[in-house]
DRENDRENVEX-992126 format. One record per residue (C-alpha): x, y, z. Coordinates in steps of 0.001 Angstrom, whole numbers, plus 524288, in hexadecimal, padded with zeros to 5 digits. Layout:
BEGIN
XYZ;...
This chain:
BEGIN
3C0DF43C8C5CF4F;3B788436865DA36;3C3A44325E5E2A2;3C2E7435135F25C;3CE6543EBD5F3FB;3D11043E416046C;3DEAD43F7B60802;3E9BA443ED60DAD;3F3B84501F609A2;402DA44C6060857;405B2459C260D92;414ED45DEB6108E;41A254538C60680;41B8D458225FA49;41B36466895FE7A;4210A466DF60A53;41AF246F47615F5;420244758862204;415A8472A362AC7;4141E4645A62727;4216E463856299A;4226A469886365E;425C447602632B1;423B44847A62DDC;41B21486DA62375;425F048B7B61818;424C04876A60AB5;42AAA47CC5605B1;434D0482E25FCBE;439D948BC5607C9;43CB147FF361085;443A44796F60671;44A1C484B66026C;45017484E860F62;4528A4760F60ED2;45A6F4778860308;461F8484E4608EB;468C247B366144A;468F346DDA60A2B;4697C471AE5FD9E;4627A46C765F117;466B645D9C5F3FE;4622545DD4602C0;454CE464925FE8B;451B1459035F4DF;4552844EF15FF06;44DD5453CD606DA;4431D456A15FF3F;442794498B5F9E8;4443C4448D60782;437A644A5960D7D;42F2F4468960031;4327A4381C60283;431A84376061054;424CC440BF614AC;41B724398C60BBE;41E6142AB56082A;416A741D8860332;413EF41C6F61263;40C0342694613BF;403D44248B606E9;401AD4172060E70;3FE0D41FEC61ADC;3F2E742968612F3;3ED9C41BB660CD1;3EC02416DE6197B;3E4674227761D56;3DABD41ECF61151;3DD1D42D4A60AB6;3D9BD42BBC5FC3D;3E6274367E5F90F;3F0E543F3A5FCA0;3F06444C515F7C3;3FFB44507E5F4D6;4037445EC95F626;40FF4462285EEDD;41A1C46D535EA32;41B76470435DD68;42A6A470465DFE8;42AEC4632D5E357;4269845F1E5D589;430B3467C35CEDE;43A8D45FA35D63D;437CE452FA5D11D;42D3744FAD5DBC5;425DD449765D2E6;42B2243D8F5DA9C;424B143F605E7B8;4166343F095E0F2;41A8D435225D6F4;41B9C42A0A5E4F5;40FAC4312C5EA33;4075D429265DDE9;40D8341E5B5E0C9;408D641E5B5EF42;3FCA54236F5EAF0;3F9784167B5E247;400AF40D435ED82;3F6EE412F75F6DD;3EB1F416125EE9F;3EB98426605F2D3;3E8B94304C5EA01;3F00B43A645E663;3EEBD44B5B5E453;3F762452AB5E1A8;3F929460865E802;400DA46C325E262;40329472325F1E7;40E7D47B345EC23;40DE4480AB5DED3;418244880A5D7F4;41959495705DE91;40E734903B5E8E0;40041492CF5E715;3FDD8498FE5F681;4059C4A12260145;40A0B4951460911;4142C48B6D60B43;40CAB4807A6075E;40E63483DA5F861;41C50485F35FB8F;4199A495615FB5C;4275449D6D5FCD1;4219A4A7F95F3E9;414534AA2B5F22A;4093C4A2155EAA8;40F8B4A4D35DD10;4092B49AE25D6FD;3FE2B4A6395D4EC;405EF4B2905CF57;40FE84A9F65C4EA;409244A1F85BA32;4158A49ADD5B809;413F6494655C657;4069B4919E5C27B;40B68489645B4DF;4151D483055BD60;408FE47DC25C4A1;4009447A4B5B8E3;41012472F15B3D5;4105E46CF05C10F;400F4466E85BFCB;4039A461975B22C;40FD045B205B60A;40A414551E5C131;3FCA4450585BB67;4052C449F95AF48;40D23441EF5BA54;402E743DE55C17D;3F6B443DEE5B9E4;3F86E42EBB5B7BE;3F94E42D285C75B;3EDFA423A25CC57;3EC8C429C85DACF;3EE3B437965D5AE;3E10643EBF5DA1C;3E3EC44BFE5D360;3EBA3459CE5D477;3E847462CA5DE8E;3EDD446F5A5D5C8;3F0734786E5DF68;3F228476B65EF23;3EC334854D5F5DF;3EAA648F3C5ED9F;3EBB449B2E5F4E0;3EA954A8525E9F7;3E7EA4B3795F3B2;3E2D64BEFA5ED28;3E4994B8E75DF4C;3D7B64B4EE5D7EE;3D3E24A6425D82A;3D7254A7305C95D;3E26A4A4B25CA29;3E0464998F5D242;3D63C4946C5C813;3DEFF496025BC03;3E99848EC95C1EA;3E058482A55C40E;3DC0B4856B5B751;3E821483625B205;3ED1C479C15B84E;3E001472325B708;3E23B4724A5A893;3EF6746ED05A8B7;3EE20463605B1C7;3E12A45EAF5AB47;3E98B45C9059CA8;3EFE0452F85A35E;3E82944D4E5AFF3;3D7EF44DAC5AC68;3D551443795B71C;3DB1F447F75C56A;3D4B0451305CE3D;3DA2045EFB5CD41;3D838464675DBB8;3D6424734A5DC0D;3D97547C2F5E98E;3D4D9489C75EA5E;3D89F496385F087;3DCCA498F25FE8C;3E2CB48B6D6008C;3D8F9482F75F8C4;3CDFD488EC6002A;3C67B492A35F703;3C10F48B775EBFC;3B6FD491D35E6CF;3BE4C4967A5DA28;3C21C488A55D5D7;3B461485FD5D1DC;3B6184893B5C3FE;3C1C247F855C2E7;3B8FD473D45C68B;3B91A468EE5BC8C;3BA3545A585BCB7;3C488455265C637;3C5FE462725CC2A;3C448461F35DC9D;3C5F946D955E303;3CE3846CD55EFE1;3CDD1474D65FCC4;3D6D847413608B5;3D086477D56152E;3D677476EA622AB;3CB1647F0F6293E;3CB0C4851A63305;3DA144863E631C5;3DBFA48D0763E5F;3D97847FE26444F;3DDC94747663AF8;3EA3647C37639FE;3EC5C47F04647E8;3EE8048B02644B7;3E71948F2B65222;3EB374861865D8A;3DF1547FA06648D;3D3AF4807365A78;3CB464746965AA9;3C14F46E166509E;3B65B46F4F6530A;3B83247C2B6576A;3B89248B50655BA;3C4A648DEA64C9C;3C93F49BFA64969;3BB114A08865093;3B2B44966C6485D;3ACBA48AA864B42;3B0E047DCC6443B;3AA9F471DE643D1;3AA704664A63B0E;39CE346E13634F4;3A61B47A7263282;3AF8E471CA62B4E;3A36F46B88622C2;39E9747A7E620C8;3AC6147EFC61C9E;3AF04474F36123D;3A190475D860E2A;3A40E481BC604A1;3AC77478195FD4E;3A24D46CEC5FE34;399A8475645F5EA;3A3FB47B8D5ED53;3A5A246C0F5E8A7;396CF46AB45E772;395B5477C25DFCF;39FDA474E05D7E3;39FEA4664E5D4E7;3AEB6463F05D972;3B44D45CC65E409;3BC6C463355EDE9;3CA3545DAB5F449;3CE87462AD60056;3DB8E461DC5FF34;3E1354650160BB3;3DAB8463E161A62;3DFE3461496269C;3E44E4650963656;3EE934682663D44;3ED7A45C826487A;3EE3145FA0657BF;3ECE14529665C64;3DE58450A56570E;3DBE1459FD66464;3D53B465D165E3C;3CB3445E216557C;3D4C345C8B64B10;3CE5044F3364733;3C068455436470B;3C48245F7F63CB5;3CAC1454C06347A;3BE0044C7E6350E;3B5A64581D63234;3BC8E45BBD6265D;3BC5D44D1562306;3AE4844CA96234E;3AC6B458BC61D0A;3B399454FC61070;3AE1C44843610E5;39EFF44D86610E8;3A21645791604AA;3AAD844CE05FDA1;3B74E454D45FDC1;3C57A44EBB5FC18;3D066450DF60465;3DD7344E4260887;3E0A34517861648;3ECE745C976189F;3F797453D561B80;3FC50447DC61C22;4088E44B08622CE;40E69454DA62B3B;415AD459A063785;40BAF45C0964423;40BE4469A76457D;404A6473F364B3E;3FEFE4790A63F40;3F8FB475F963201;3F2634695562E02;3FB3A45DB2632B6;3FE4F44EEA62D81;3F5A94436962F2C;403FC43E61631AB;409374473463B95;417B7448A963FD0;415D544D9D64EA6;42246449F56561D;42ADF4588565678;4371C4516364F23;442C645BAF64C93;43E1545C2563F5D;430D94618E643A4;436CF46A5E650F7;4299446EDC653C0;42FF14790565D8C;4374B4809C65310;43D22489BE6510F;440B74828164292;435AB477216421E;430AA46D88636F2;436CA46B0B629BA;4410E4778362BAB;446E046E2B634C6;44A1E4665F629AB;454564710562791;45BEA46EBD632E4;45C3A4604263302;45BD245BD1624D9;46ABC458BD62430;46C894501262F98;45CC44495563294;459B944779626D4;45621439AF627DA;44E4643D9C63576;448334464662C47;4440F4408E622DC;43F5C434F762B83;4373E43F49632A2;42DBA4421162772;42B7B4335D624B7;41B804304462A57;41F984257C63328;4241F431CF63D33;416274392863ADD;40A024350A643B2;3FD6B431FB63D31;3F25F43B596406B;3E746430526431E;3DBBA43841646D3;3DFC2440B4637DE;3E0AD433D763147;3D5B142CC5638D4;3CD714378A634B7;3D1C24388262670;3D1984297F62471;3C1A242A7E62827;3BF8F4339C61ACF;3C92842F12613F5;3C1DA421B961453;3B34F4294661225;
């Protein structure tokens, strides 16, 4: 498939996350957990349903066109789709075709989660690598999901797995679950793209080489140097010397570069998935990493969909292209309870406030991020 994948991620939707959201970094399942402790079964669903409809809508489909992206990568939970979510990607096609966006779709939490963190709705461990039954789940999952929507037009492919993360485990048993579900997907889908992320959060590849075959990309994440797109420590700049090294727009191109010539070696193209910067106001060269990135993918002919679409500003992690920034009592910056556990408190009376709250009329568009993406998305 020759198609120019350059995009945006629909982060926080269909998997919710605390930081996008305002909030502590706690799985998804524990925060609903809690939700359904003070609200029961009945108040969980409404709300749950509330926040699907409401976060992402038709408008903001109309939004990403207007920004000339090509597609929306969707990260999801496994959960969702064992309680008849089915629904939320079935309207997603239907935007898709109204607004000519393509769509992948992105296992972010597997069945017993595949890595150590929240973001594959972790309360326990990554399972998903010591119990073969979570792993058939998966494969289950795949084939279900490539029989519904093999027939899609704007469906780009399946990216299998969001951050593998195995520890002291061999790759094996990385490469045997692609294996599997490889073959499982491909009796019933031989056209889409299969997307393939390796080890230590889609960042060591080198093992997936062997898996190569037609319509196979391989796809990295990078948020290098993370100490500074992450804001982890205050006051870096770009360029600049981060964690005692010096980065540049050159030290960017010579970073990716490994993967450049993994693609060449191997004949396969390579996705990067996920990308992006916490912003401080564009006042710490935030737009110059963004642009150097850019221009690196766009010289070694890599996709990409930028990390995310959506989110609270906060003072960490990768934020929205829409940003929320005003400190609303559903945010309460200050603490000591801040971001989507304040849901808790005020669910029963504000609902309406809150649910009005997520809707992207009351988020500010980032225009030096978009500005910036709109000149390679139209390259």
């Amino acid at each position: 498939m020759t198609m120019n994948i350059k995009g945006v991620n629909l982060g926080g939707w269909l998997l919710m996350e605390g930081y996008i959201l305002g909030g502590r970094n706690i799985a998804e399942s524990s925060f609903k957990k809690e939700f359904k402790k003070r609200y029961g079964k009945k108040g969980l669903d409404e709300f749950e349903r509330a926040f699907r409809e409401t976060f992402i809508t038709e408008e903001d489909f109309k939004n990403i066109s207007q920004m000339h992206a090509s597609v929306v990568r969707v990260p999801f939970n496994y959960r969702l789709l064992q309680h008849n979510g089915f629904s939320y990607l079935d309207r997603l096609f239907v935007w898709a075709e109204r607004y000519n966006i393509g769509i992948i779709l992105d296992l972010h939490a597997a069945a017993g989660a595949q890595n150590d963190d929240w973001h594959s709705d972790n309360t326990q461990g990554a399972l998903l690598w010591e119990k073969e039954a979570l792993r058939e789940k998966t494969y289950q999952l795949w084939e279900q999901l490539a029989d519904k929507y093999k027939q899609q037009p704007k469906l780009i492919g399946y990216d299998l797995l969001n951050e593998p993360v195995i520890g002291s485990r061999s790759t094996e048993i990385v490469k045997k679950f692609y294996q599997e579900a490889i073959a499982r997907v491909r009796v019933i889908d031989k056209k889409h793209i299969l997307f393939l992320e390796g080890d230590i959060w889609a960042q060591r590849i080198d093992f997936l080489k062997d898996l190569i075959a037609e319509n196979i990309w391989v796809s990295i994440h990078t948020y290098y140097p993370l100490d500074y797109t992450f804001n982890f420590t205050p006051f870096y700049h770009f360029p600049g010397v981060i964690g005692g090294i010096s980065w540049d727009r050159s030290a960017l191109h010579k970073y990716l570069e490994p993967y450049y010539n993994f693609s060449r070696e191997n004949n396969v193209k390579i996705f990067v998935g996920e990308f992006g910067i916490n912003w401080r106001g564009g006042l710490f060269g935030e737009t110059e990493w963004l642009d150097g990135m850019l221009s690196a993918f766009s010289e070694f002919g890599f996709g990409y969909t930028y990390w995310t679409y959506k989110a609270m500003a906060h003072h960490a992690f990768p934020d929205g292209v829409y940003q929320y920034i005003p400190n609303s009592k559903y945010i309460c910056r200050e603490g000591p309870v801040y971001g989507w556990e304040q849901y808790l408190e005020y669910w029963k009376e504000e609902k309406a406030d809150i649910i009005d709250f997520w809707r992207t009329k009351n988020f500010t568009p980032n225009v030096a991020v978009i500005d910036t993406l709109k000149k390679y998305f139209l390259k």
